[in-house]
Structures are given as structure tokens and as C-alpha cells.
C-alpha positions in Angstrom: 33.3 5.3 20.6 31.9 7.8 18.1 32.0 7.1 14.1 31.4 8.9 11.1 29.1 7.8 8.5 28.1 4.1 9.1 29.0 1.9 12.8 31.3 -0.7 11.3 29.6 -4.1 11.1 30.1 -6.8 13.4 31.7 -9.8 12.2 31.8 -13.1 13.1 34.0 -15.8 11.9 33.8 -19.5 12.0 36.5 -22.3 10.8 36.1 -25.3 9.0 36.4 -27.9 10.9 37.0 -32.0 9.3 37.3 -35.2 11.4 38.6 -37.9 9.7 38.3 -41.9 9.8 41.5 -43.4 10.2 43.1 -46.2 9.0 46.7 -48.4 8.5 47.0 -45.7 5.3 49.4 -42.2 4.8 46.6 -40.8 2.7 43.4 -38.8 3.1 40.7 -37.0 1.2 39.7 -33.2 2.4 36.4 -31.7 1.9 38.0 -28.8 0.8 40.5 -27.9 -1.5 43.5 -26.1 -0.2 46.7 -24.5 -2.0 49.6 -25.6 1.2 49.9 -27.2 4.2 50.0 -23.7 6.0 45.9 -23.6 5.2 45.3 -26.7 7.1 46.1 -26.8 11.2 45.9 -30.8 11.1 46.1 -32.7 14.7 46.9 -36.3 15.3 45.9 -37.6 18.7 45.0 -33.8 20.1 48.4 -32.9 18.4 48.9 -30.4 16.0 51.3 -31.6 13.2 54.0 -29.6 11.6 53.6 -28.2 8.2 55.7 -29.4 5.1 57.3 -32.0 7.5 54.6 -34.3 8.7 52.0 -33.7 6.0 51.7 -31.9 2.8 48.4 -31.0 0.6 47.5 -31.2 -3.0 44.2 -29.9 -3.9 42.2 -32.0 -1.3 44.9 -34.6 -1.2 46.3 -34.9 1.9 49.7 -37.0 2.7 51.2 -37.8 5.9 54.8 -38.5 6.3 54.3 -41.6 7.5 51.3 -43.6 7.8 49.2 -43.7 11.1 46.6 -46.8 12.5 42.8 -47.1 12.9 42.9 -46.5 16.8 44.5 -42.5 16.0 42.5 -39.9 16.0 42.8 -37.3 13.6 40.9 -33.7 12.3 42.0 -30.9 10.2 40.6 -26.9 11.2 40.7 -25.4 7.3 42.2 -22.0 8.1 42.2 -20.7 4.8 38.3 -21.2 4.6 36.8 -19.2 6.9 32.9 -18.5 6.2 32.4 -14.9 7.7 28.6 -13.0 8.8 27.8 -9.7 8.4 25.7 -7.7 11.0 25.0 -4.7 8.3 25.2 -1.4 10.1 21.4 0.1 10.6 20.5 1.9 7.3 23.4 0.5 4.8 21.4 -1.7 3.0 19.2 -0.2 0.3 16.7 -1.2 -2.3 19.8 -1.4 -5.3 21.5 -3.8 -2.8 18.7 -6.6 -2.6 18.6 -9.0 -5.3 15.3 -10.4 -5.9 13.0 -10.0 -9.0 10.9 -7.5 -9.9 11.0 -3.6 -9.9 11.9 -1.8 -6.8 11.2 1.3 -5.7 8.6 3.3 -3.4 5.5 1.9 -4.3 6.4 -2.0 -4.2 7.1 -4.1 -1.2 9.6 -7.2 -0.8 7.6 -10.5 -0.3 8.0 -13.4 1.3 9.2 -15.6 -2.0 11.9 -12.8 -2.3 10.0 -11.1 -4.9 8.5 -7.5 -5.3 4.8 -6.8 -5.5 3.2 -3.6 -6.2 1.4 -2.5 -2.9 -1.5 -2.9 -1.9 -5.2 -1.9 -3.7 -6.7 0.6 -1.3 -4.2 3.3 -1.1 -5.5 6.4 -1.8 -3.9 8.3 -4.7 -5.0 11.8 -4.3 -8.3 13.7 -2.4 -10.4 16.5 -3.8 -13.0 18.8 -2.4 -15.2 21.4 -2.9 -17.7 23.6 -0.4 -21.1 24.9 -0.9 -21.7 27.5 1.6 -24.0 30.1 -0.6 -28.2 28.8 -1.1 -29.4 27.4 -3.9 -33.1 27.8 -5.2 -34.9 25.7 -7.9 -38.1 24.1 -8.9 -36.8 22.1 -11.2 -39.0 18.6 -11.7 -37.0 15.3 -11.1 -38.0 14.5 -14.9 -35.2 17.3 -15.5 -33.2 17.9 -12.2 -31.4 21.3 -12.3 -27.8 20.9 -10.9 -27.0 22.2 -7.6 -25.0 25.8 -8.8 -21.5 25.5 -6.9 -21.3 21.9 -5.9 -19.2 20.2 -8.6 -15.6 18.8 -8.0 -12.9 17.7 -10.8 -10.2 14.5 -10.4 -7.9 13.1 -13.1 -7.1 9.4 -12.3 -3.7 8.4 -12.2 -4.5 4.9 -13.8 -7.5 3.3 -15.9 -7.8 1.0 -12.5 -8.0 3.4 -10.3 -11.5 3.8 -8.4 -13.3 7.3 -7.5 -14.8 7.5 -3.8 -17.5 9.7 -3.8 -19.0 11.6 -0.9 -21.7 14.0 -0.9 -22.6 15.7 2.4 -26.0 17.7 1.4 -25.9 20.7 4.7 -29.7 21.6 4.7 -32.4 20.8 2.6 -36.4 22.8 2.5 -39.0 22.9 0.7 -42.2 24.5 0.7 -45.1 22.3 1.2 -45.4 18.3 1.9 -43.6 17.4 -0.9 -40.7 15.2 -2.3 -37.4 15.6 -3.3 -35.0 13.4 -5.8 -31.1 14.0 -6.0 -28.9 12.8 -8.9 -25.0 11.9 -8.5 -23.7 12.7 -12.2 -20.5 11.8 -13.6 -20.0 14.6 -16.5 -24.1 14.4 -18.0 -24.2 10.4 -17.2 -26.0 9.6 -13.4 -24.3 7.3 -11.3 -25.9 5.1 -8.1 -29.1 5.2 -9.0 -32.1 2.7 -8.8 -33.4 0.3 -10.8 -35.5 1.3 -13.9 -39.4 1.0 -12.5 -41.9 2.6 -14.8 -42.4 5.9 -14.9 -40.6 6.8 -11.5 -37.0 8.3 -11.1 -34.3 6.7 -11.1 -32.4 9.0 -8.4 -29.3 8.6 -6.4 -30.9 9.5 -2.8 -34.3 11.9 -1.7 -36.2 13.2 1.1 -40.0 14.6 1.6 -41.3 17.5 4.0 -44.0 17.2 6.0 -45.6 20.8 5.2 -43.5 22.6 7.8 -41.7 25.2 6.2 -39.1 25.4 8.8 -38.6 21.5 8.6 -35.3 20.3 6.9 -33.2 18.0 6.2 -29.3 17.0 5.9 -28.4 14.5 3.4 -25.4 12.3 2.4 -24.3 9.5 0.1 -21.4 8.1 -0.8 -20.6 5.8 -4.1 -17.3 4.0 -5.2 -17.4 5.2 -8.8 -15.0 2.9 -11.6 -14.6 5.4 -14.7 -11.7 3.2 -15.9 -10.2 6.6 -17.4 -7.3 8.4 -17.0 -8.8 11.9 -18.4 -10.4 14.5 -15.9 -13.6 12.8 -14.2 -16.0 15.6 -13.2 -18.5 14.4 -10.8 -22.0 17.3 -9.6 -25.6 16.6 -7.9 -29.0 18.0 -9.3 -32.1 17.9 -7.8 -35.9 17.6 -8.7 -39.4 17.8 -7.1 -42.8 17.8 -8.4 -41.9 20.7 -11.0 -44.0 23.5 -9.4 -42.7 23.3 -5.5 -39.4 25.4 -4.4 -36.6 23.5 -2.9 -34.0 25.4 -0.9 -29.9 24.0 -0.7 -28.0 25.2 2.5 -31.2 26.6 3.5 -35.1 26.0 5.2 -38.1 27.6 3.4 -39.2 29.8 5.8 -35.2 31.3 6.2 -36.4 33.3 9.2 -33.8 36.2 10.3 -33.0 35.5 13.9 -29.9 34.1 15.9 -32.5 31.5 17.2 -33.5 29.9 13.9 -33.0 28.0 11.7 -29.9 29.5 10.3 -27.6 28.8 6.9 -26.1 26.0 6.2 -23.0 24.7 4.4 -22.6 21.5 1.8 -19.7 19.2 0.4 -18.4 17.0 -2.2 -15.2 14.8 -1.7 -13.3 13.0 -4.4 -10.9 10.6 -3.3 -8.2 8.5 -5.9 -8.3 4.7 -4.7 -5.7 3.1 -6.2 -5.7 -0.7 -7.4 
């Protein structure tokens, strides 16, 4: 059969059913409380009695017309107290229906204490990108890095708990000469992830060194869970440094020779994800 809206719910019905203890008496307590002797179907000896005339009711007072012994059997089926079940129909109940504590909406859950809980930490919030695909030249020392022109990505937490998952994916990396390399995760002018303080050495995020090859590179990546507990606009960029007098190439080798068999161009990434508490 076909409905519209909601299938009716199933319902299942159940009496109320009292067996009493008798005795040489013409009264009896019920365990419920009833307004006439219509409510109660009362048997004596498998028998069912007749209303008004062999037993009336008084609140849960019961009084037979005339008294009965210890060897009858007796029980009462209360049928004005009948506890009813609900099967709900699939989708009628909603979130305004449910009565526990706490706020409901689309970011909590329902618990097993019949309480509401925000969901889970680890959800993420919101993701952010941007793409390097041009070059980028420098010879900038790691003393004062120059920031890689192109890379830089912007994210505004939704909440002062909210963490900032960083990954940078660095496509190609030359340099002329055997020399080193030191990159720098920055958070606005501040680095992030970096090592320990350790004389006069850098304290960079991630770095590389070539062997002399000019052709030689390198592709690079990091990733950082950042905590700016701030909810104003979190802008996060890399910079890199050598020895101050060596070039380093981004998305590039050194030699960049022009054939469909070389080295070729290269392209580089920074992802900001939202992880919410």
C-alpha cells in the first residue's frame, strides 16, 4: 500500500495484567487506579465477572459482591491502562525531538550518557593551496634567506584551537657547485619547525647539498602541524639560503639544458589545511 508523507508507525499494545492472593474476604487492593468497573475485565476461577453487579471499583479499591475463599483463583486485565510502543517511521525523528542535554545541531553527536558532545578533534575545517610552477633564482646566504617569490598561502582559523597542517612539496631544487642549501618554514616574519639553537649554524626548517653536478637536483618536502592559537589571517611562505655567493635554482637544475630529454621544469606546492579541535 502506498502513503504520502510518513509510513504510519507500528504499534503494539500490551495489557496490564494483576493476579491476586485470595482469601475468606470481599475486598482487594489494585495496583492501579481505575475510574469504573468497565476498566477492569476481572475473572474468578477462569471466569470473567460482570461489571457493576459482581464487583465495583474505587480508586484501587476493589469490592466483590460477595466474598470469595483462599482455594479461588482470581486476576484482573486493566483495560483502561494499556502501555503502547512506537516503531517511529524511518526519518520522523529529528534532532528538536530528542531530549538530552546539551546543544544539538550538525557539528555535535549524541553519546552514550544521552548527552551531546561536540565532534571530534581532527576534522578538518577548511584546505588551502597555492602552486609554484615559474623558477626562482637567488643567492641569498642562509644568515638572510630570501623567500621563494610565488610560494606563499593565506588561512584564517575558524577558532583560537584550531591547528594549521602545513605541507610544502619543494618540485626541483639546483645549485651550482658542491654546495648547501637551508630552507625556512615562516609563519608571517616568525620561522616555524626549525632546529635547535647550536652556535653559529642555522636554525632551518629542512636542506639539501649538491655534489658539483650542475644537472643534479633535488625534490623536497616537509610537513609541520602549526598552533597559531589565532583567529586572524595566518600567512605561512618558505625562503632559502646557501653560502651567500652560490646560485640556487627553484622548479629548476643549474645547467636548465633545452631538450625534451633533460632535465626539464618543474612545479612546487604549499597546502594549508584547518584541523579543528
Amino acid at each position: 500500500m502506498a502513503y504520502i508523507g510518513n509510513r504510519p508507525a507500528d504499534k503494539f499494545q500490551t495489557l496490564q495484567k494483576q493476579s491476586f492472593t485470595t482469601s475468606a474476604t470481599d475486598t482487594y487492593t489494585l495496583s492501579y487506579a481505575v475510574t469504573n468497573p468497565q476498566d477492569l475485565a476481572l475473572f474468578i476461577n477462569n471466569v470473567r465477572q460482570n461489571p457493576n453487579n459482581a464487583y465495583t471499583v474505587s480508586g484501587t479499591t476493589l469490592t466483590l459482591s460477595s466474598a470469595i475463599s483462599g482455594s479461588d483463583t482470581m486476576y484482573a486485565v486493566f483495560l483502561g491502562k494499556a502501555v503502547e510502543t512506537v516503531a517511529p517511521a524511518t526519518g520522523s525523528v529529528t534532532l528538536n525531538m530528542l531530549s538530552a542535554t546539551g546543544t544539538k545541531d550538525n557539528s555535535t553527536f549524541l553519546r552514550g550518557d544521552n548527552t551531546f558532545a561536540e565532534a571530534g578533534g581532527g576534522k578538518i575545517g577548511q584546505v588551502v593551496q597555492d602552486v609554484k610552477t615559474d623558477t626562482f633564482t637567488t643567492t641569498a646566504a642562509a644568515s638572510s634567506p630570501a623567500s621563494i617569490t610565488g610560494l606563499s598561502a593565506s588561512i584564517t582559523p575558524t577558532a583560537t584551537s584550531s591547528k594549521i597542517l602545513v605541507m610544502v612539496n619543494i618540485g626541483f631544487v639546483g645549485q651550482n657547485g658542491g654546495h648547501h642549501m637551508s630552507f625556512f618554514l615562516k609563519r608571517g616574519s616568525t620561522n616555524i619547525h626549525i632546529g635547535d639553537a647550536a652556535s653559529n649554524r642555522p636554525r632551518a626548517t629542512f636542506g639539501t647539498g649538491e655534489n658539483g653536478i650542475s644537472y643534479v637536483g633535488k625534490a623536497l618536502s616537509t610537513a609541520f602541524v602549526d598552533s597559531p592559537s589565532s583567529t586572524s589571517e595566518q600567512t605561512y611562505t618558505v625562503s632559502v639560503g646557501g653560502n651567500g655567493s652560490t646560485t640556487i635554482y627553484i622548479n629548476r637544475s643549474a645547467q636548465d639544458a633545452d631538450g625534451t630529454n633533460e632535465e626539464g621544469r618543474f612545479a612546487s606546492s604549499i597546502i594549508l589545511q584547518e584541523v579543528l579541535a
